[in-house]
N, C-alpha and C positions, 0 to 999 in steps of 0.2 A: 562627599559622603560615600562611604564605601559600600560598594553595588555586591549582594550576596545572591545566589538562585539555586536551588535542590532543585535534585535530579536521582531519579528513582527507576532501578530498570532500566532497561533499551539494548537496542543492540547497535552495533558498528554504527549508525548515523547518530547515533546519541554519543558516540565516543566522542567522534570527530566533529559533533557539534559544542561538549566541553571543551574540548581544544580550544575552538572561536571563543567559546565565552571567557575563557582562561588569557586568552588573547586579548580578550577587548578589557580585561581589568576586572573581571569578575572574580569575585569568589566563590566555587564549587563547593555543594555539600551535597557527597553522594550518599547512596545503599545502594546496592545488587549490582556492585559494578565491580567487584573484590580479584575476580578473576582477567581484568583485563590490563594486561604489564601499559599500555599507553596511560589508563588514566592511575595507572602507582605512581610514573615518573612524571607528573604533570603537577609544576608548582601552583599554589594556590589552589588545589582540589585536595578537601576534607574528606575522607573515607568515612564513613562511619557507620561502628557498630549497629546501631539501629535505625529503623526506619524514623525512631520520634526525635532523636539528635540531627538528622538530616533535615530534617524539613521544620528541625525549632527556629532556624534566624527566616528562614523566607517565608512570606508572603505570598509566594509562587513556587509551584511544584509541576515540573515538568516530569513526565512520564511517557512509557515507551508509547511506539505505531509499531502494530498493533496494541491499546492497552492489556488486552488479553486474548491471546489465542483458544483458551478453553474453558473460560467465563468464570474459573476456580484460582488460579494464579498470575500473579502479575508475567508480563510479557519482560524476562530476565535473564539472556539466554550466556551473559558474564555472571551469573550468580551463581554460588559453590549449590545455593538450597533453593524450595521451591518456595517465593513470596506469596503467601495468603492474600489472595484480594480483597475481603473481609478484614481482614487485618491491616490491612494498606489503605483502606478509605477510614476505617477508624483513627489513623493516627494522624489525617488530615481532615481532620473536621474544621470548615471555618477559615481553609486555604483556596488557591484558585490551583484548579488541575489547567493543567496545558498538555494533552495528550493526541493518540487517533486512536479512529475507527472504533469507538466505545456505542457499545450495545446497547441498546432501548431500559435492558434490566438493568444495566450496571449504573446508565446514566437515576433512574432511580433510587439506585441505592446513593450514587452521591447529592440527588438532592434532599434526598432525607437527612442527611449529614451535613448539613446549610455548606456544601462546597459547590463552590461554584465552577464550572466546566467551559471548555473553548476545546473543541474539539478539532484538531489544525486541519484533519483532513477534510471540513468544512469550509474553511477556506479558500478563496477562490482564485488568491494570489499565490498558494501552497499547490493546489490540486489542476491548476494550470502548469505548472513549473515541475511536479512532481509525474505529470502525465508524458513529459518528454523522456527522463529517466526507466520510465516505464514501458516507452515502445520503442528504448534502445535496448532495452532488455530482451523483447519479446524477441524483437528480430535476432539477436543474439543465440537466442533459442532456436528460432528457424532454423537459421543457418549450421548450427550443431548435429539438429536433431534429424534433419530430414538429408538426401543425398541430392538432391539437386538446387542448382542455382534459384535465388529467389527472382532473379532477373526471369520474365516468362514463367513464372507459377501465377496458378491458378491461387489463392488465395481467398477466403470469406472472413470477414469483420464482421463480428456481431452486436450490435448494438453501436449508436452513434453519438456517444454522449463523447467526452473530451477527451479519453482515452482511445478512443474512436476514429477520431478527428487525424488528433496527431499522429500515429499510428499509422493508419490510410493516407495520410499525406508521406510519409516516409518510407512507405512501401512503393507506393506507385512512382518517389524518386528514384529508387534503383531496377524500376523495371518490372517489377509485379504486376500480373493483371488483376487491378482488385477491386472485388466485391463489397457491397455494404449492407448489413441487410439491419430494416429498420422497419418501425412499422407506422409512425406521422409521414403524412403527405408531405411536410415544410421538411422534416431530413431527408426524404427520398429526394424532393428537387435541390436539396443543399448538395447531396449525395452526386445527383446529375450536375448539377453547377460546377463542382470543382472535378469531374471527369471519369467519376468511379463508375462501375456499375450498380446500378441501385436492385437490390432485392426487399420486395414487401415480407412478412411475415407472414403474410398468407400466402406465398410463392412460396416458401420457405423449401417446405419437402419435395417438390418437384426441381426444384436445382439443386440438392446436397451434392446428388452423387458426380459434378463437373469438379468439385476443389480437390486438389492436394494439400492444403491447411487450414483449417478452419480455426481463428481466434477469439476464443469469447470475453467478451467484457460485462455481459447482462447477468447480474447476481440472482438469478434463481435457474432451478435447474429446466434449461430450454434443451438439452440436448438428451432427449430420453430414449427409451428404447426402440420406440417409434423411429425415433431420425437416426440413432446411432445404425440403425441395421439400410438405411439408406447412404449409409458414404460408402466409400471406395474402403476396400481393403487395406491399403498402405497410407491410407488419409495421416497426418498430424495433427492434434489436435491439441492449442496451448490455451488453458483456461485461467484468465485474469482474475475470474470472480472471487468473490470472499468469499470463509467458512459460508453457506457450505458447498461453494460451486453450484459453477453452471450446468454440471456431465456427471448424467449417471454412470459414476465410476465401476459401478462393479459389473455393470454389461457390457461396458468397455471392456475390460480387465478380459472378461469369458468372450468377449470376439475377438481377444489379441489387437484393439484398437491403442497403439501409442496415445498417450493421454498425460501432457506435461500439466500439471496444477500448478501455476507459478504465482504465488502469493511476497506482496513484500521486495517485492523487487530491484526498487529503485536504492533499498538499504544491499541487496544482494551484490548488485553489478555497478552502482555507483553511490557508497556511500559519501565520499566527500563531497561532490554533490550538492547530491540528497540533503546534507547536513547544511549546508550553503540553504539551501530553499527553508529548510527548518528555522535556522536563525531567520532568515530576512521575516517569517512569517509572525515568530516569537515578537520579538522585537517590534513589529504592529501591535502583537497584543500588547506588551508591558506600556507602550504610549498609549493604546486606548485608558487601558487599566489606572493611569495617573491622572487622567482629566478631571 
């Protein structure tokens, strides 16, 4: 039987994830991918004109991470135009999305639209796998962005969830003195068990001003006026969080605090990858999905 999958939007780790499928015997049926020369020369992937010939033979519709950056158009950053998001859940009524990081609102609109949703960045086989790509990045940025060795920096991890984890464990391999700061009892002794220094959240603003980089992973903004005017003057500060961050950026901005936003990452500095985690997670759903 011949295996078909649409694909709508995405950037670089959606290419290279057609590719795989392209690979494995699949038939490609895209939109918003017009502008990118690897998926023109790729046999067995259908371009097409609209979003509703794309997604007419599948059953499954994969879509970008982020599904949307601005909660107005699809996340399409190979596409000549801007795709209506509105207009992109309507012509998938009655399909299964397989997308990320989709919004509370949006996920609404598509259950009004009886589509059903798997959001990958919920997954736990994805966001394990996709967390290592992510604090090869960061540190990538360290090392760019600041003049000293990360071997002997002072360093703060904020928040200790899996990006956290991994992150801190790969920093303190090359030499970092690193911090964690967290605010459960069970991560501060997880924190002390594997050798980091543990900070509470109520310590919080009384150690700012010891780091040279502080990396946030906690999605609301924890680093406000208050604590910004408590770092060091040449602090770096790289912020993991999603729309809309961790860092009130524009007190930053008026204290000349360095302030990397690095969203997306894992598609930035290793999409093939990235796109390897994607398939393996795809590929769970489409067996869940046939039971």
């Amino acid at each position: 039987m011949k295996k078909s999958i649409a694909v709508v939007g995405g950037d670089l780790r959606i290419v290279k994830l057609i590719e795989m499928l392209n690979a494995d015997g699949y038939t490609v049926y895209t939109y918003g991918l017009e502008n990118s020369e690897d998926v023109l020369n790729m046999e067995s992937v259908e371009m097409c004109p609209t979003i509703k010939e794309a997604v007419a033979s599948s059953k499954v519709v994969v879509g970008p991470i982020p599904l949307s950056s601005d909660r107005k158009n699809l996340s399409a950053p190979f596409s000549r135009n801007n795709i209506d998001l509105d207009e992109f859940i309507a012509e998938i009524k009655g399909k299964h999305l397989i997308a990320g990081n989709i919004s509370t609102n949006i996920k609404e609109k598509l259950d009004e639209n009886n589509i059903q949703v798997t959001d990958i960045l919920k997954r736990e086989e994805f966001i394990v796998l996709n967390a290592i790509a992510t604090a090869e990045g960061t540190i990538q940025i360290a090392m760019e962005e600041t003049q000293r060795t990360i071997h002997g920096t002072k360093i703060l991890v904020m928040g200790f969830g899996r990006v956290g984890k991994v992150l801190s464990n790969m920093l303190k391999g090359i030499g970092a003195e690193v911090y964690c700061e967290a605010r459960k009892n069970e991560d501060l002794a997880w924190i002390k068990a594997y050798g980091y220094n543990p900070v509470h959240l109520n310590d919080l603003n009384e150690n700012l001003n010891k780091f040279d980089i502080v990396i946030n992973t906690i999605p609301f903004q924890i680093l406000d006026k208050e604590r910004l005017d408590l770092l060091k003057e040449d602090v770096v500060i790289i912020d993991l969080a999603s729309n809309p961050g961790g860092v009130d950026r524009r007190v930053a901005r008026e204290k000349g605090i360095k302030v990397i936003w690095a969203l997306s990452l894992p598609g930035k500095v290793a999409p093939l990858t990235s796109a390897e985690f994607i398939k393996e997670a795809l590929y769970h759903v489409l067996k869940e999905l046939d039971k």
